[in-house]
C-alpha positions in Angstrom: -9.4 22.3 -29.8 -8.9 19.9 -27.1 -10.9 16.6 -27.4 -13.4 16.1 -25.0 -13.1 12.5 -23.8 -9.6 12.8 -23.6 -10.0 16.5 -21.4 -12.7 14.1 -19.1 -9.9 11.2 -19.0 -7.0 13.9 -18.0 -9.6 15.7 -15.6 -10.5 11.9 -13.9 -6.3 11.0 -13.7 -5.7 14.3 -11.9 -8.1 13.3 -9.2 -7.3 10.3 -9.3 -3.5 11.4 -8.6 -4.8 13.7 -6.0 -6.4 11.0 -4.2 -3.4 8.6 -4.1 -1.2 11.5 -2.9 -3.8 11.7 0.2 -3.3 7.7 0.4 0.3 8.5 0.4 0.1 10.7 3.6 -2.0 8.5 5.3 0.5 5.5 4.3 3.5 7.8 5.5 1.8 8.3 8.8 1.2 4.3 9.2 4.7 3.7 8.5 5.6 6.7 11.1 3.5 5.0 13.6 4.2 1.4 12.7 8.1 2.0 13.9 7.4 4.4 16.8 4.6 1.9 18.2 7.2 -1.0 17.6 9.8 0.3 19.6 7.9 1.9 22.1 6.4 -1.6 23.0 9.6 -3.5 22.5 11.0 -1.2 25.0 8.6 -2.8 28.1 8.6 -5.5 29.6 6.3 -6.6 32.6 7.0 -9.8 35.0 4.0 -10.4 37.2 1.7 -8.0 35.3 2.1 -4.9 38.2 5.5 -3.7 37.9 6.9 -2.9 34.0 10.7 -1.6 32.6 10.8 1.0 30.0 14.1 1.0 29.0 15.3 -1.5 31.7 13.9 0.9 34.6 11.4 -0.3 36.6 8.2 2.0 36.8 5.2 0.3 38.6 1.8 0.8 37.3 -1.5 0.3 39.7 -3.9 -1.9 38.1 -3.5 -0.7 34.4 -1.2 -3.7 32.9 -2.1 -6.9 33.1 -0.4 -9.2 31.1 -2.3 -12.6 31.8 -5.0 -11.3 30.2 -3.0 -9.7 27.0 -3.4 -11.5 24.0 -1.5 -9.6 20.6 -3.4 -10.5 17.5 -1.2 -9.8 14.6 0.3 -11.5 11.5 -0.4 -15.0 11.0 3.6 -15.3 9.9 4.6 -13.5 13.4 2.5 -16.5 14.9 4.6 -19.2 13.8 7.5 -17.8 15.4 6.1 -18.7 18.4 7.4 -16.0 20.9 5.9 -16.2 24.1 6.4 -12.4 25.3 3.4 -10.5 24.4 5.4 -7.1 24.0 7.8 -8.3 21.8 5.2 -10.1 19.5 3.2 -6.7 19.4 6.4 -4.7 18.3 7.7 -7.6 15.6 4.1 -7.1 14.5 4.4 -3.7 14.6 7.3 -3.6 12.8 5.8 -5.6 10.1 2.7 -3.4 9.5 5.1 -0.8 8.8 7.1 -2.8 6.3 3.6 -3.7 4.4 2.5 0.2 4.5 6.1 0.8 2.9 5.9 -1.8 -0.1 2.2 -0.5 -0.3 3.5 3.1 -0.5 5.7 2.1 -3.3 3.1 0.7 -5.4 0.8 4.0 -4.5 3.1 6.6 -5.9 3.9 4.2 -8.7 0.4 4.1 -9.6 0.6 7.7 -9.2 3.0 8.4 -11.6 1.0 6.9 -14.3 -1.9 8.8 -13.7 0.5 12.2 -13.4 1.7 10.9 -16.6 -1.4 10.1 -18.2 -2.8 13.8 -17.0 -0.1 15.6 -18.6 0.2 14.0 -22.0 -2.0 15.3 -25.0 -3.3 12.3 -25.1 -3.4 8.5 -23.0 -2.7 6.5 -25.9 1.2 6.5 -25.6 3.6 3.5 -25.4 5.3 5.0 -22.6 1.7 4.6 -20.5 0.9 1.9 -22.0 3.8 -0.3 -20.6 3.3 1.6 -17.2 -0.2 0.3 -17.0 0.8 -3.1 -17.8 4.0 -3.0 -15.1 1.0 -1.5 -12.3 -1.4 -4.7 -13.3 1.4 -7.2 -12.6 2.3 -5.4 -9.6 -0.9 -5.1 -8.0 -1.8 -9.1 -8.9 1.2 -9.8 -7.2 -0.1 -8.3 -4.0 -3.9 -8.9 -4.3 -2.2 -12.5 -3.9 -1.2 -12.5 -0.4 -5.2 -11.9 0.5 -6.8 -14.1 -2.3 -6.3 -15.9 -5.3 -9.8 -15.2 -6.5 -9.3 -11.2 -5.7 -5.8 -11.4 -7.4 -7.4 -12.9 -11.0 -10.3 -10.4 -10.8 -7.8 -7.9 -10.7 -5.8 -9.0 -13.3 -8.0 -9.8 -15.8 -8.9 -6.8 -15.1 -6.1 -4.6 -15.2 -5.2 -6.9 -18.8 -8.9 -5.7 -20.2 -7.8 -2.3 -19.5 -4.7 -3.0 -21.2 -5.9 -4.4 -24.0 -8.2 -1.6 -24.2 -5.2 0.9 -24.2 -3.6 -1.3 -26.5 -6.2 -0.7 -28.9 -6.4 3.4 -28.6 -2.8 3.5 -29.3 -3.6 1.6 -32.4 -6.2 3.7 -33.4 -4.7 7.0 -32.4 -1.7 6.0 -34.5 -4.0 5.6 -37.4 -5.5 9.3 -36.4 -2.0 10.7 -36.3 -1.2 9.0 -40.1 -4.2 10.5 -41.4 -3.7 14.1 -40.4 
């Protein structure tokens, strides 16, 4: 007979998993559009804000672009470049977007893996997870430090709490498993 905390923790890492394979799709599909939208705005160009080229042939547009009046807000490290033409800043930031849902995709299905892993095993006190959750905290503190320094030691003093905690069920299911 199956213990039931450890039937509640498999039931909670199965959805868990289920949920970050919808964040997968949704990351897939922001990668997708992160390259299409990049070179589909790389490939205009506009000179006095009436006529554009899309793929160096000239279409002209009545009244729909203006490019005075376009400003791209984008990455703050696309900005230091400096470029001047508002289409190619859009698709380098484009571009980029789609390079940040990739690493964050990575991360997702690595996180993923743990919980598969963790859902599958008889029980969640296992070296094997064990290391996996500690790899996943450094990982995600490495990230949460691109937005905040604050965000990224909440995170991984929490992530190392959770550790710690798994830490000490492996102990104690290793005493369990002597005793039987």
């Amino acid at each position: 007979m199956e213990n039931k905390k450890i039937a509640n923790i498999k039931k909670a890492s199965g959805i868990t998993a289920k949920v970050l394979n919808v964040i997968k799709i949704i990351l897939i599909v922001g990668i997708v559009l992160g390259i299409v939208g990049g070179i589909s705005v790389m490939a205009f160009r506009s000179d006095d804000g009436k006529r554009i080229e899309v793929f160096g042939k000239p279409v002209t547009v009545h009244g729909l672009v203006n490019t005075d009046n376009m400003k791209v807000e984008g990455f703050d490290f696309v900005e230091m470049f400096g470029i001047e033409d508002p289409f190619i800043n859009a698709g380098i930031n484009c571009f980029c977007a789609a390079v940040i849902c990739a690493l964050t995709l990575v991360v997702i299905m690595y996180l993923q893996n743990v919980f598969v892993e963790i859902e599958k095993s008889d029980t969640p006190f296992k070296t094997a997870i064990l290391s996996k959750i500690k790899i996943a905290g450094i990982i995600v503190t490495v990230i949460t430090l691109s937005s905040s320094i604050g965000i990224a030691a909440i995170v991984g003093l929490s992530f190392w709490c959770v550790y710690c905690i798994f830490d000490y069920g492996l102990e104690l299911q290793k005493s369990a498993d002597e005793t039987l």
